[in-house]
C-alpha positions in Angstrom: -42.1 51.6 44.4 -39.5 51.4 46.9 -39.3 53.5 49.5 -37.1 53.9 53.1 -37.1 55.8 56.4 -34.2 57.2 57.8 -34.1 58.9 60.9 -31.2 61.1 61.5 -30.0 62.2 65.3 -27.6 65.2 64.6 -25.5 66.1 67.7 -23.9 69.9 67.6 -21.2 71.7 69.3 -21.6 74.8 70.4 -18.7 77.4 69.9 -19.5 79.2 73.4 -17.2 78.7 75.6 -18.5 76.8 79.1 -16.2 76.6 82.3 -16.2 73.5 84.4 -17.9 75.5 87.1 -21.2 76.5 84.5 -24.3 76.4 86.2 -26.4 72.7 85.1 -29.5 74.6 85.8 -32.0 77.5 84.0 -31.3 80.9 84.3 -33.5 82.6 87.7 -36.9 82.6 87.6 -37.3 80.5 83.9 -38.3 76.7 83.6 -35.5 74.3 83.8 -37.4 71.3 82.3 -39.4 70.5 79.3 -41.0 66.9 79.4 -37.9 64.8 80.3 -35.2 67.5 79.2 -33.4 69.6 81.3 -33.0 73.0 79.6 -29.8 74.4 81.1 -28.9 77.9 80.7 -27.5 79.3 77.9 -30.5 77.9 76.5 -33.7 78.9 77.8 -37.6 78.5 77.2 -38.2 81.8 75.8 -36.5 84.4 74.9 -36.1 86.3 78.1 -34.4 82.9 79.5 -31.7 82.4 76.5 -28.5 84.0 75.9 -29.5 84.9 72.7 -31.9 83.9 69.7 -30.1 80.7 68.6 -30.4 79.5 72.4 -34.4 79.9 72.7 -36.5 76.6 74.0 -39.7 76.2 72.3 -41.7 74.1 74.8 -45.6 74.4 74.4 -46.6 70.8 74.1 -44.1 69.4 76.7 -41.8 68.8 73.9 -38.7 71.1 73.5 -37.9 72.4 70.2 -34.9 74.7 68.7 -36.6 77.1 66.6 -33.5 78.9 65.3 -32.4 75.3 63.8 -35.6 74.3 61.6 -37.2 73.2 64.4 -35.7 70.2 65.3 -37.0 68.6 68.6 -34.1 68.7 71.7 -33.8 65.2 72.5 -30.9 66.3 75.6 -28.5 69.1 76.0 -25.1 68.3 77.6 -23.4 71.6 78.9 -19.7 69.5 80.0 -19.3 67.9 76.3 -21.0 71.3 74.8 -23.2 69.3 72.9 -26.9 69.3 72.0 -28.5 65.9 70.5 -31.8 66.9 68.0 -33.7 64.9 65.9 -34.8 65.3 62.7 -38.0 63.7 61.3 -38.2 60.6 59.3 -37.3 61.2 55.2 -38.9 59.0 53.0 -38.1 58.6 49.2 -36.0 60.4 47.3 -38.1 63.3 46.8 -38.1 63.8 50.3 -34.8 65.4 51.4 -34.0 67.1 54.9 -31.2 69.7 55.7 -29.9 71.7 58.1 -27.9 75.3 57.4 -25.8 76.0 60.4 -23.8 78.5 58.4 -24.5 81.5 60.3 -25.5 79.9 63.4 -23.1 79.7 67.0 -23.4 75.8 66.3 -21.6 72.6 63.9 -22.4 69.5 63.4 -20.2 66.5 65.5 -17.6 64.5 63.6 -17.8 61.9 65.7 -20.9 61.5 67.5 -23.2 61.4 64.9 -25.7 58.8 64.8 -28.0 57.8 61.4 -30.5 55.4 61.5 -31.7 53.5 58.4 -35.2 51.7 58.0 -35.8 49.5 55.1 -34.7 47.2 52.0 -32.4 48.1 49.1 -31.8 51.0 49.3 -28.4 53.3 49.1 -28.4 56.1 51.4 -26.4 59.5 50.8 -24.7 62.1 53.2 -23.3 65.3 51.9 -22.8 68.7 52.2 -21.7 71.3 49.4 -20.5 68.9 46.9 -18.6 66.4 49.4 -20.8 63.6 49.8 -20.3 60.8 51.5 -22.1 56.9 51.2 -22.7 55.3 54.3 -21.9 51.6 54.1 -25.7 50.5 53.9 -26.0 49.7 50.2 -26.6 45.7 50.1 -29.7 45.4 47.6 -31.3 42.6 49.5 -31.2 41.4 53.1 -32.8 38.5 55.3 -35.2 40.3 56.1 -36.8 41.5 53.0 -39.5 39.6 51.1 -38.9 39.3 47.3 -40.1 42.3 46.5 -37.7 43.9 48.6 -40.0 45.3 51.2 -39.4 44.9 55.0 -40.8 41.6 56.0 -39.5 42.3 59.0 -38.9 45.9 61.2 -35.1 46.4 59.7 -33.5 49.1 61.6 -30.0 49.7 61.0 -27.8 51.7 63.0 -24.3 53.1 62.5 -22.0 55.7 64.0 -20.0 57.6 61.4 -17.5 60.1 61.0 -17.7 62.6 58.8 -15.8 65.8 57.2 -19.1 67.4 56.4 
């Protein structure tokens, strides 16, 4: 049975509005770090320190995590480019799919700095969203780094930028 690992690092936009002059720091009196991630305000640890429920830092093991957006683990938020970069756990066979609804949140998905990362041997690997799907160019059966059976001999990591109308 085949299988493969992706790993997919989603970067949103938020529709708030920041000016040049926005404050790089937490709100008074809340936590400005998690682990290595600065939490800048409009997002917050809590929900005192957030401008709202979509903005709220979950950070009780040292790791930050959006809870409003399935959870998804912060991996850096960048208030100048209005972006946030999350990561979203490894998916492994086809029974195993992953998905994020940002229909009524205050946040879309990048069309151009999204990042998927593919693990694995022969294997196609599918992007969509409501019907428009797209195929990322990773659909070679075999590669020189797969034994004849088509499993990693080797750690295969594959890595591609993409842009996306999703």
């Amino acid at each position: 049975m085949k299988s493969f690992q992706a790993y997919h690092i989603l970067i949103f936009l938020s529709l708030i509005v920041t000016s040049v002059a926005s404050p790089r720091y937490a709100k008074r009196g809340c936590k400005d770090k998690c682990g290595n991630v600065r939490i800048p305000y409009p997002f917050g640890i809590g929900a005192k320190c957030s401008i709202n429920k979509w903005y709220i830092v979950d950070c009780t093991s040292s790791t930050p995590y959006l809870p409003a957006v399935n959870h998804l683990e912060v991996l850096g938020i960048d208030l100048e480019n209005q972006t946030v970069t999350l990561n979203m756990p490894r998916v492994s066979e086809c029974s195993q799919t992953k998905s994020v609804d940002l229909a009524r949140s205050p946040f879309l998905f990048s069309k151009s700095q999204n990042k998927f990362v593919y693990e694995g041997c022969g294997n196609a690997v599918m992007m969509g969203d409501h019907g428009k799907t797209s195929v990322v160019n990773l659909i070679s059966t075999r590669s020189a780094l797969c034994d004849d059976a088509g499993e990693s001999a080797h750690h295969l990591f594959v890595e591609c930028q993409i842009t996306a109308d999703l």
